[in-house]
C-alpha positions as CSV (number, residue, x, y, z in Angstrom):
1,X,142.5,-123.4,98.9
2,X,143.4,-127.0,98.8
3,X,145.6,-127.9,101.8
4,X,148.5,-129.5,100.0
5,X,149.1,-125.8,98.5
6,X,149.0,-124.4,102.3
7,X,151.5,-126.8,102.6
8,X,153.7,-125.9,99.8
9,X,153.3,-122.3,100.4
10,X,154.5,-122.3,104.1
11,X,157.5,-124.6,103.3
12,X,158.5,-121.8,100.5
13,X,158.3,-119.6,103.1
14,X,160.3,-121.3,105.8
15,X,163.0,-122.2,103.0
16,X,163.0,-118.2,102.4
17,X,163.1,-116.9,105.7
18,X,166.6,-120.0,106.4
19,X,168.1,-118.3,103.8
20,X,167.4,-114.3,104.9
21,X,168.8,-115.6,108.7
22,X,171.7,-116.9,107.0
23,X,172.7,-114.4,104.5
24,X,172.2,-111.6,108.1
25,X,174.6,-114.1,109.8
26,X,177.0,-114.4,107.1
27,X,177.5,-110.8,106.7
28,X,178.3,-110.2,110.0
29,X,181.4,-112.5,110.7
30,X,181.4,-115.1,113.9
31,X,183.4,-114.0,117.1
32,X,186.3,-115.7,117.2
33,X,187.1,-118.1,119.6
34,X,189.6,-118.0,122.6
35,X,192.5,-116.6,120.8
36,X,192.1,-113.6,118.7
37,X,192.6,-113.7,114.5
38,X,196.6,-113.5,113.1
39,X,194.8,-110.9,110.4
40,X,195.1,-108.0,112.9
41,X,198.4,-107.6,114.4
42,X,198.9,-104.5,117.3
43,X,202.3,-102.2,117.0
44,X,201.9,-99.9,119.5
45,X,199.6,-98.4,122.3
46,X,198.5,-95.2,123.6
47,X,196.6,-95.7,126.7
48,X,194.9,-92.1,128.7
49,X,193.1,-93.3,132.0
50,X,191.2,-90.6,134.6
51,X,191.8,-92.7,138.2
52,X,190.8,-91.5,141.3
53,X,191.4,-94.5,144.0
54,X,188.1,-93.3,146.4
55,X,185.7,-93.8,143.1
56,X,184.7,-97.2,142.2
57,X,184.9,-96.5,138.5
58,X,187.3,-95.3,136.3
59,X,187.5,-93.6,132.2
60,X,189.7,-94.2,129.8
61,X,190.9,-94.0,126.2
62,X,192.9,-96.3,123.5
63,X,194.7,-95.6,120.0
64,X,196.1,-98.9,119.1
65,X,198.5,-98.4,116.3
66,X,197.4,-102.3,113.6
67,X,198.8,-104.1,111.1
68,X,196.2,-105.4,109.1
69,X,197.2,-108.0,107.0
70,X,194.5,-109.6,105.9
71,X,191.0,-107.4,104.5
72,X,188.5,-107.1,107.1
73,X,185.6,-104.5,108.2
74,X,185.8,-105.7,112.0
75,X,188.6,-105.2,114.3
76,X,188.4,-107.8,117.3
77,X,189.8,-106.9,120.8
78,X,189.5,-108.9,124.1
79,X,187.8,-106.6,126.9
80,X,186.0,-107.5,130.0
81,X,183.5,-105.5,132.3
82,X,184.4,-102.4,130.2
83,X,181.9,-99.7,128.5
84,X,183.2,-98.3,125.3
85,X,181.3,-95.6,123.8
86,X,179.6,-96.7,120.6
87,X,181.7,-94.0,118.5
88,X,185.1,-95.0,117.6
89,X,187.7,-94.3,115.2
90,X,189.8,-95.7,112.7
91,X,192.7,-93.5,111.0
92,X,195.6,-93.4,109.3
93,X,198.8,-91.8,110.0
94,X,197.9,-90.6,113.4
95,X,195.0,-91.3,115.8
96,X,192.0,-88.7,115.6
97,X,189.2,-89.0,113.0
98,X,189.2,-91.1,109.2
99,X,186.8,-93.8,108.6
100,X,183.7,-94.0,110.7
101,X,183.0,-96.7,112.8
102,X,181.4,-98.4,115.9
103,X,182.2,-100.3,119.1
104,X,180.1,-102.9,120.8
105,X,180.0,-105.1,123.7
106,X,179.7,-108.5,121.7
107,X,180.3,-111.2,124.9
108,X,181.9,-111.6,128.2
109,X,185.5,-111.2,126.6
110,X,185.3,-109.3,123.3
111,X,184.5,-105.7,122.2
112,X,183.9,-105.6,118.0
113,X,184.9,-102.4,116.4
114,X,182.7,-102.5,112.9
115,X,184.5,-100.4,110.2
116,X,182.6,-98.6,107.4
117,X,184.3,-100.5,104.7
118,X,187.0,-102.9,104.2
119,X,190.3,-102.2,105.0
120,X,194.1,-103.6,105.3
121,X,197.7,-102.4,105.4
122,X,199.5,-100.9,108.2
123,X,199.4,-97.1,109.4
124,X,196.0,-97.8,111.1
125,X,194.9,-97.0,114.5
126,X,191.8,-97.8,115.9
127,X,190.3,-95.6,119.0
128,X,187.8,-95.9,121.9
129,X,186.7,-94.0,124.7
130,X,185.3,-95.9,127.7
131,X,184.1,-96.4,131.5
132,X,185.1,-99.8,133.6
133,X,185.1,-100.5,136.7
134,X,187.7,-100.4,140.3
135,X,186.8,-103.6,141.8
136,X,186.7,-103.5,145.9
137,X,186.8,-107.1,146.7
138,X,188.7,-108.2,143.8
139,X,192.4,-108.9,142.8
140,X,192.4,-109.0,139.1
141,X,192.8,-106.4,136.7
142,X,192.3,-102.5,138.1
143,X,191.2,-102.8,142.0
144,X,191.3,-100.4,145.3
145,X,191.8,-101.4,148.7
146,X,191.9,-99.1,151.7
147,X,195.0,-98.6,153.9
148,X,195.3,-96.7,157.0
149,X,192.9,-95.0,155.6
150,X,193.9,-94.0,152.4
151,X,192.5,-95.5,149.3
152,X,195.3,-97.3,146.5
153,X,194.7,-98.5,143.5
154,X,196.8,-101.6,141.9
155,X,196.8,-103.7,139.0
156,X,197.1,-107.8,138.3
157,X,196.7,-108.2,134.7
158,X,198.6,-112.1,134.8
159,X,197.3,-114.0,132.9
160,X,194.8,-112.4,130.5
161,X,193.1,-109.5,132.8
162,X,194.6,-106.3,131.4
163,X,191.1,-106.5,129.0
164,X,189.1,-105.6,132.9
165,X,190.9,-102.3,132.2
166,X,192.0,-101.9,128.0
167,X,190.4,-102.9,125.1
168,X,193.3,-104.9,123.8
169,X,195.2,-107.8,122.3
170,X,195.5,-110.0,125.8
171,X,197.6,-112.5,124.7
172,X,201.8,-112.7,125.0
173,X,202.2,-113.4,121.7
174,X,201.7,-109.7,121.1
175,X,204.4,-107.9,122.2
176,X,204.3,-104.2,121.6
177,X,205.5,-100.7,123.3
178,X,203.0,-98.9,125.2
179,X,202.4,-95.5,126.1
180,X,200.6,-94.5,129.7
181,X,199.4,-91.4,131.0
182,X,197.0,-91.3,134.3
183,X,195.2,-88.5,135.3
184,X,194.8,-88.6,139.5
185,X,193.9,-86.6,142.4
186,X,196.8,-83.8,143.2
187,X,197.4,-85.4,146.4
188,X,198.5,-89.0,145.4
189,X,200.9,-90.7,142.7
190,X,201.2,-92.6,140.2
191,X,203.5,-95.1,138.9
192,X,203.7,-97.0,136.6
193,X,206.9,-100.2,134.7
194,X,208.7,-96.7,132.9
195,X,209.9,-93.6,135.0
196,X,207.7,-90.4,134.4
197,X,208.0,-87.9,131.8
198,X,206.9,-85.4,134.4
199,X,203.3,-84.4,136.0
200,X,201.1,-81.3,134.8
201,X,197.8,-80.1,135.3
202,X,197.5,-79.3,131.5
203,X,194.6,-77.9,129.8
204,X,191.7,-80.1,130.2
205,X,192.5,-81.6,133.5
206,X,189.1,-81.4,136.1
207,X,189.9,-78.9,139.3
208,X,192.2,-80.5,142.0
209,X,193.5,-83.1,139.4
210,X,197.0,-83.6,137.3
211,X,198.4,-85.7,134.6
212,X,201.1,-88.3,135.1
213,X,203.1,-89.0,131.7
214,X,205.0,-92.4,131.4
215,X,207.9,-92.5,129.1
216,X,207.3,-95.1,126.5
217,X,207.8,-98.9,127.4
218,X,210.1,-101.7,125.7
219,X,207.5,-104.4,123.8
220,X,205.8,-105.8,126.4
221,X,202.4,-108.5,126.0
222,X,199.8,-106.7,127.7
223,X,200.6,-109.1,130.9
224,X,203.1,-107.1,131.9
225,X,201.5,-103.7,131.5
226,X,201.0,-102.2,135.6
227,X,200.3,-99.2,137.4
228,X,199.6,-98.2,140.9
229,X,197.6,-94.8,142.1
230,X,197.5,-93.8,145.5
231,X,199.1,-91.9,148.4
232,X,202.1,-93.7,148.3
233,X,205.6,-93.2,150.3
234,X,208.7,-94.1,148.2
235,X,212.2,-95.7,150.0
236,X,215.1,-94.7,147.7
237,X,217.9,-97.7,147.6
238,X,220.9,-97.6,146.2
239,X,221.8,-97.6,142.6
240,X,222.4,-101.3,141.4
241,X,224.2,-102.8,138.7
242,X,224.9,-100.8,136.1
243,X,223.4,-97.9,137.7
244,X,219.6,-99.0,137.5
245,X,217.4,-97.0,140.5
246,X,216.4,-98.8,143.1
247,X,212.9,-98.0,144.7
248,X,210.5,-99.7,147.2
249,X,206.9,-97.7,146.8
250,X,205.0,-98.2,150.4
251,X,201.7,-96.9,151.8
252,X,201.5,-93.4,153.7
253,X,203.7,-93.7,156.7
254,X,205.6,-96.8,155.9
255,X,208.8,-96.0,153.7
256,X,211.1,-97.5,156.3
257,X,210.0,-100.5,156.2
258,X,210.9,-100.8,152.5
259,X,214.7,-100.5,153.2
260,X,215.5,-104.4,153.9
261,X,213.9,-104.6,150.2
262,X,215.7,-102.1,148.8
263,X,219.3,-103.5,150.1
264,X,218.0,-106.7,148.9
265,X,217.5,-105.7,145.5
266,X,221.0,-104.2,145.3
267,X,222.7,-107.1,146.5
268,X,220.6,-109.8,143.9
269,X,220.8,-107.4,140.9
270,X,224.1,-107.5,139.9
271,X,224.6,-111.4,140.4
272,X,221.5,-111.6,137.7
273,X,223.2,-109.6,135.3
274,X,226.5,-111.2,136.0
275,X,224.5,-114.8,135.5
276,X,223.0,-113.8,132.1
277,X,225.7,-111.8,130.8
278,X,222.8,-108.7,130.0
279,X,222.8,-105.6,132.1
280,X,219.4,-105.6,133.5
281,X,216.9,-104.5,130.4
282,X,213.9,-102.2,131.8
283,X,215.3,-98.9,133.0
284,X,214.5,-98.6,136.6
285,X,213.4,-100.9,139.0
286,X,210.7,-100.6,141.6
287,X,209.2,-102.5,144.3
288,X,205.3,-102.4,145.3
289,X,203.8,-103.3,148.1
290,X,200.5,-104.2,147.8
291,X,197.7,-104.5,150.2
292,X,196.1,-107.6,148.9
293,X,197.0,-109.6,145.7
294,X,196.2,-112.6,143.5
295,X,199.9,-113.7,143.6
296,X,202.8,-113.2,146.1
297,X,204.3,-111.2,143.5
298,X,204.1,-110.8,139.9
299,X,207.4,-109.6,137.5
300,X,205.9,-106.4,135.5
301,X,208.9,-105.1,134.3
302,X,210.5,-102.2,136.1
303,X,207.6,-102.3,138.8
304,X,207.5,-105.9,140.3
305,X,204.4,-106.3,142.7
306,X,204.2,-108.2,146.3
307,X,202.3,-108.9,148.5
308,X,203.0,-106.2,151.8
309,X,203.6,-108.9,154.0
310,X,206.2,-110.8,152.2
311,X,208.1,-107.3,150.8
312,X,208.0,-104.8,153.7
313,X,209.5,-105.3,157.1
314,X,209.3,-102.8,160.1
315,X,212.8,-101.9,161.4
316,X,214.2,-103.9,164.2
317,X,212.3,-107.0,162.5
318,X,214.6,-107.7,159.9
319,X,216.0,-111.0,161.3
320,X,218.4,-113.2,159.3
321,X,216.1,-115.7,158.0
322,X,213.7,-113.3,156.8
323,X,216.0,-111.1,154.8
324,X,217.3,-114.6,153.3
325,X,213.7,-115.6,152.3
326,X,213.2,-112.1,151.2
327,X,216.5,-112.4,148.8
328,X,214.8,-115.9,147.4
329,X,211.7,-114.2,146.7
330,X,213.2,-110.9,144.9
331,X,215.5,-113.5,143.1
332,X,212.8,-115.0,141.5
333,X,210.9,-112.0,140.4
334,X,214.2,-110.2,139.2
335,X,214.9,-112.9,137.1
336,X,212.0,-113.1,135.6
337,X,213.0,-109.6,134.0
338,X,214.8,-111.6,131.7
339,X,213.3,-115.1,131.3
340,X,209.8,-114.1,131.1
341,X,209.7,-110.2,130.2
342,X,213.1,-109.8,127.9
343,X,212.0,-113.2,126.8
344,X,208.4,-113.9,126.7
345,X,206.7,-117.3,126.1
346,X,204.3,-117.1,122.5
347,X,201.5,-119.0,124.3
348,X,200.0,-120.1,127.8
349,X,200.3,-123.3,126.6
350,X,204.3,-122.9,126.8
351,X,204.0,-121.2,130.5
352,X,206.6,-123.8,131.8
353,X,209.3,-121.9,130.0
């Protein structure tokens, strides 16, 4: 065979297989960038997590109630160091069951959830089941740290780490309600930015185990979302305000030295809602003292985090100038509840607000 028709024949060849690579790339749709699409919009969240603070891993479950307002057969959500179970679901009316489809790890930061055909409208809710991970050493997203002992676990999901612990929309320009409920070991609590519905050790719970239910939250971006599992001791302060409780949540053995917090809070909370003219928006308000954390304190609504050094003092410690800098520092985080959580910036590029 002459060589100029070897020639010919591979270039056919090589023209064919360009267009079978791109026809296979163009049918499955590019990951999108660092921002998730507008065509998917999330309304609400139920969130089920199984946490026990002495394991280094941790399961849970999402049904995100979308808006889909533009046609599309993959649903794009940020995750991180999570496992989702290949199965998933996407329904109508109600989570459980509907049209088949799959979830897959696709990078670092996204989880695709390919739907068997196209779909859009709203009434849908997408569902995964999935395994991640209780960092030791960390101080972002879910992580445990030892106390006296005792193992906690706490949360930092500012700015875009509540994906290290739910496939979600990580971005403040969602804002949506969310539903909680934590499964833990009998012994320890849970707590969480809304007041509990009430623990159970309903049907399905493992030996030694309950359920805590979390009433449903106000819209909040999924910056704001927080929870805490542990052995913890709780200092009840004074009502505030308009009658919001007042809590400081401790480790074992330390609930008196959350009382200088706790007066604190009833003194600055009433002067905030006096300032802005809004009784104070989230319910109740509690205090965390955490063992280690990526900030000195971070404003999740209705549980505000700190650092244990900078919230708790033992009794007889309380001197003048540290109850003043303790004041400034709840000052800042309370009012955050409304410039920041009542009112939440679209963007990170807008922060400074």
């Amino acid at each position: 065979m002459p060589r100029s028709v070897t020639r010919r024949s591979l270039i056919q060849s090589l023209a064919l297989a360009c267009v079978l690579v791109a026809a296979a790339f163009s049918a499955s749709p590019l990951p999108p960038g660092f921002q998730l699409p507008d065509g998917v919009v999330p309304l609400r969240y139920h969130v089920r997590l199984s946490i026990d603070p002495s394991r280094n891993t941790f399961e849970g479950s999402v049904d995100i109630e979308l808006d889909i307002r533009k046609s599309t057969s993959v649903i794009w959500l940020n995750a991180k160091d999570l496992d989702p179970e290949s199965a998933a679901g996407i329904s109508t009316g109600e989570p459980g069951g509907g049209i088949p489809a799959e979830a897959r790890v696709v990078n670092k930061e996204l989880i695709a959830v390919d739907v068997a055909q196209e779909i859009r409208g709203s009434g849908y809710w997408v569902s995964i089941n999935y395994r991640g991970r209780l960092d030791d050493k960390g101080v972002l997203g879910a992580y445990r740290r030892k106390v006296d002992g005792n193992w906690y676990v706490y949360t930092t999901f500012t700015p875009i780490e509540a994906r290290r612990v739910i496939p979600c929309f990580d971005d403040p320009r969602f804002k949506t309600p969310w539903q909680l409920q934590i499964t833990i070991p009998s012994e320890d609590r849970a707590f969480s930015n809304t007041p509990e519905t009430g623990p159970t050790g309903g049907f399905g719970i493992i030996p030694g185990h309950k359920t805590v239910f979390f009433e449903q939250t106000k819209p909040l971006p999924s910056e704001l979302v927080a929870f805490a599992v542990g052995p913890f001791d709780v200092y009840e302060g004074q009502p505030a305000g308009y009658g919001t409780p007042i809590r400081v949540i401790t480790p074992k053995g330390h609930a008196a030295d959350g009382k200088p917090a706790a007066d604190a809070a009833v003194a600055v909370l009433p002067r905030l809602e006096e300032y802005t003219g809004i009784p104070y928006p989230f319910g109740k308000l509690d205090h965390l003292a955490l063992a280690e954390g990526a900030f000195g304190a971070v404003e999740n609504p209705g549980l505000i985090t700190y650092l244990a050094r900078e919230l708790l003092m033992i009794p007889g410690t309380d001197t003048n100038p540290r109850t003043h800098a303790l004041r400034l520092l709840e000052a800042h985080e309370i009012g955050h509840q409304w410039f920041g959580d009542m009112v939440t910036q679209s963007s990170w590029a807008d922060v400074w607000l």
